[in-house]
C-alpha positions as CSV (number, residue, x, y, z in Angstrom):
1,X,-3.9,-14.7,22.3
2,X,-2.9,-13.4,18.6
3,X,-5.0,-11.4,16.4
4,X,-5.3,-9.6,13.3
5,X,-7.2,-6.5,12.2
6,X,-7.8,-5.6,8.8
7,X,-7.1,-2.2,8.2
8,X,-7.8,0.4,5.7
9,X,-8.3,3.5,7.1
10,X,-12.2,3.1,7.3
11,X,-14.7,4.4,10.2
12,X,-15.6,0.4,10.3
13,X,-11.8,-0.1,10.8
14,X,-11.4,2.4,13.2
15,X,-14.4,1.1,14.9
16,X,-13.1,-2.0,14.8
17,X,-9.8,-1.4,16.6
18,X,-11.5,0.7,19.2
19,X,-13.9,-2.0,20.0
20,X,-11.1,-4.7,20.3
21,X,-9.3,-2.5,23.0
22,X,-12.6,-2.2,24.5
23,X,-13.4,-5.6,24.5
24,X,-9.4,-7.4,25.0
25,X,-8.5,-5.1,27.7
26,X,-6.4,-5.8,30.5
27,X,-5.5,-9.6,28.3
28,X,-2.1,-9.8,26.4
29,X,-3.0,-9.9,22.8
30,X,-0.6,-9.9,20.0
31,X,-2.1,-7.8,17.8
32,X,-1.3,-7.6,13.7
33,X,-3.0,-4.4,11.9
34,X,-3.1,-5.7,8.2
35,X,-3.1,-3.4,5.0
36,X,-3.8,-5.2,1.9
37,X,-2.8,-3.3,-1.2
38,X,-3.6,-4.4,-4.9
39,X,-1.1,-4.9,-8.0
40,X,-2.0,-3.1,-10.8
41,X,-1.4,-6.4,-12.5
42,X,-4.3,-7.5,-10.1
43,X,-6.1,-4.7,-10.6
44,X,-6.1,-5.2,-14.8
45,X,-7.2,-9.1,-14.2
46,X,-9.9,-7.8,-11.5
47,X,-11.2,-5.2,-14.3
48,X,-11.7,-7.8,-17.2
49,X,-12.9,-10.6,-15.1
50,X,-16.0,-8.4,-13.9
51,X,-16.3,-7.3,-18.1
52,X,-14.1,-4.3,-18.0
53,X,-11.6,-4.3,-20.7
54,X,-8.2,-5.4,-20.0
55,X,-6.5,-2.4,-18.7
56,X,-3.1,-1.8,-20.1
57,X,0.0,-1.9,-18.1
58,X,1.4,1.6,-17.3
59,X,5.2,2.0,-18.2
60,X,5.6,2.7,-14.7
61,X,3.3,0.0,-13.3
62,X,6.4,-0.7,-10.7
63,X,6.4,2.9,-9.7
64,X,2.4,2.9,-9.3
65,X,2.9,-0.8,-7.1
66,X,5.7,1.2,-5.2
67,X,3.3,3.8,-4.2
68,X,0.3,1.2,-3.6
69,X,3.0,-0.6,-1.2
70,X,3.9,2.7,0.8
71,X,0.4,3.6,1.2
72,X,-0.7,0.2,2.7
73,X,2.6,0.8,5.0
74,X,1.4,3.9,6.3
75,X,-2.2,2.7,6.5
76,X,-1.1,-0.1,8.8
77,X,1.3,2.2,10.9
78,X,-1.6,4.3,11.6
79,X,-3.5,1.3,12.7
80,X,-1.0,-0.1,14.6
81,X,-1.1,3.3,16.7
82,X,-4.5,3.3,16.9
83,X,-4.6,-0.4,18.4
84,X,-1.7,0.9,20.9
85,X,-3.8,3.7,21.7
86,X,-6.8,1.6,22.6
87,X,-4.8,-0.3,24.8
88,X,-3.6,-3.3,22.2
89,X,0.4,-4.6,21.9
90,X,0.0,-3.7,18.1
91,X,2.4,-4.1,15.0
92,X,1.9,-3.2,11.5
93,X,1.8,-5.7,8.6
94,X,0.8,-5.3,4.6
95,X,0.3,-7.5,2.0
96,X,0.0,-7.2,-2.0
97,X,-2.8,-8.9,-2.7
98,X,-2.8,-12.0,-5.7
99,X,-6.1,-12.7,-6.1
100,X,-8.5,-10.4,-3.7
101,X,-8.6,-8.8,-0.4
102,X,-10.2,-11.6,1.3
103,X,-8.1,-14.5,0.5
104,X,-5.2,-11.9,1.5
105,X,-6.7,-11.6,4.9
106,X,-7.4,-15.3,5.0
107,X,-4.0,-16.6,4.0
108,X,-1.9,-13.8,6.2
109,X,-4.4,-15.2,9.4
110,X,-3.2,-18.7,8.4
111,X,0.3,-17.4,8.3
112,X,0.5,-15.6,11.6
113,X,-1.5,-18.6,13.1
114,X,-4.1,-15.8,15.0
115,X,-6.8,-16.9,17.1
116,X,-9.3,-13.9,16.4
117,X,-9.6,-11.9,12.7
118,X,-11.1,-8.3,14.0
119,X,-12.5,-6.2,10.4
120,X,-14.9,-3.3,10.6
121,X,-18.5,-4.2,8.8
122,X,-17.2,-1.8,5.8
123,X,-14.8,-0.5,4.0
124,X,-13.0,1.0,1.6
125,X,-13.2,-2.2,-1.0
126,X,-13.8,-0.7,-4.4
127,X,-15.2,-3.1,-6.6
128,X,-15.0,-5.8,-4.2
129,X,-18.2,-3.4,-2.3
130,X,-20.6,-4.6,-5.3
131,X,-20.0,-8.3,-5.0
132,X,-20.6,-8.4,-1.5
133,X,-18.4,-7.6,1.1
134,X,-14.9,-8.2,2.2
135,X,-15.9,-9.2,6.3
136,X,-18.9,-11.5,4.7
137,X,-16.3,-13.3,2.5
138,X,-13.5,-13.6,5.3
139,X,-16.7,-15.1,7.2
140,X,-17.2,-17.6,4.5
141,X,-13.9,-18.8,3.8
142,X,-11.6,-18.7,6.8
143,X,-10.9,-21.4,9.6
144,X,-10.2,-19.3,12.3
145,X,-12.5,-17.5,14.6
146,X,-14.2,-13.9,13.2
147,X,-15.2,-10.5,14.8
148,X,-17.1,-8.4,12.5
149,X,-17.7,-4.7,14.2
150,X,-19.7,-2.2,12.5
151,X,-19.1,1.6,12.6
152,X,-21.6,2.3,14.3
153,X,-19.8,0.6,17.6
154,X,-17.2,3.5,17.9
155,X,-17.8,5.8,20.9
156,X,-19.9,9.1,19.7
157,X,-17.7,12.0,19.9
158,X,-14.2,9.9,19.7
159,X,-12.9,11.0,16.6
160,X,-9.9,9.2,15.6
161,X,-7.0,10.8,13.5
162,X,-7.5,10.8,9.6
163,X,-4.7,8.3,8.0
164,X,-1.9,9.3,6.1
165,X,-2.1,9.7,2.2
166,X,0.4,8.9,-0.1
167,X,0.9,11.7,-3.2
């Protein structure tokens, strides 16, 4: 069995790579812990699609992605302990996203050809958190078979380590 989490350093995330050990324990499951990270190109469309003006493009917009990029990195490497910690044969993976989070998600599932896409209930989705959110869309749009944990499925009293920031 392969699957992916969607990671981004949530509770709900965390919550939902606990449960998967929980739950896939004792199987052999490939397991991808996804990062998705946002252009700032993306990020300028996003803002005046929703009626924001049309950000401008920082001098340094490459510098800003760069950073973007090694934060979902690290995000994902801290996932991808925290999945072999709960018991799963974990690797990291990120993605820049070209259109949203979801279709991110739902286009890396197709591309690893997973069985299972694991997200926590909530995140840490932005604007994405106003239009409804990112496991409900992944719901709606992808062809493969999807676990939806909420936070409130961790174990009370396991804290798991903050992830990493990027200054």
């Amino acid at each position: 069995m392969k699957i992916v989490i969607g990671y981004d350093g949530s509770e709900s995330a965390d919550a939902a790579i606990a449960t998967a050990g929980k739950l896939l324990a004792g199987s052999h499951v490939e397991t991808i812990v996804l990062s998705v990270w946002e252009p700032v190109s993306v990020a300028a469309a996003h803002a005046a699609r929703f009626g924001g003006p049309m950000l401008a493009m920082p001098t340094d917009a490459s510098d800003v992605d760069d950073r973007s990029e090694q934060q979902a990195r690290k995000l994902a490497e801290h996932g991808a302990r925290l999945a072999d910690t709960s018991g799963l044969d974990a690797t990291a993976a990120w993605v820049a996203d070209d259109r949203d989070v979801t279709s991110a998600i739902v286009d890396e599932a197709s591309k690893f050809d997973v069985d299972l896409v694991v997200l926590g209930a909530r995140g840490l989705a932005g604007l994405r958190a106003f239009l409804g959110s990112v496991s409900n869309h992944v719901l709606q749009h992808s062809r493969r078979q999807v676990l939806v944990i909420p936070a409130s499925s961790a174990l009370e009293g396991e804290a798991n380590p903050q992830p990493p920031r990027v200054s």
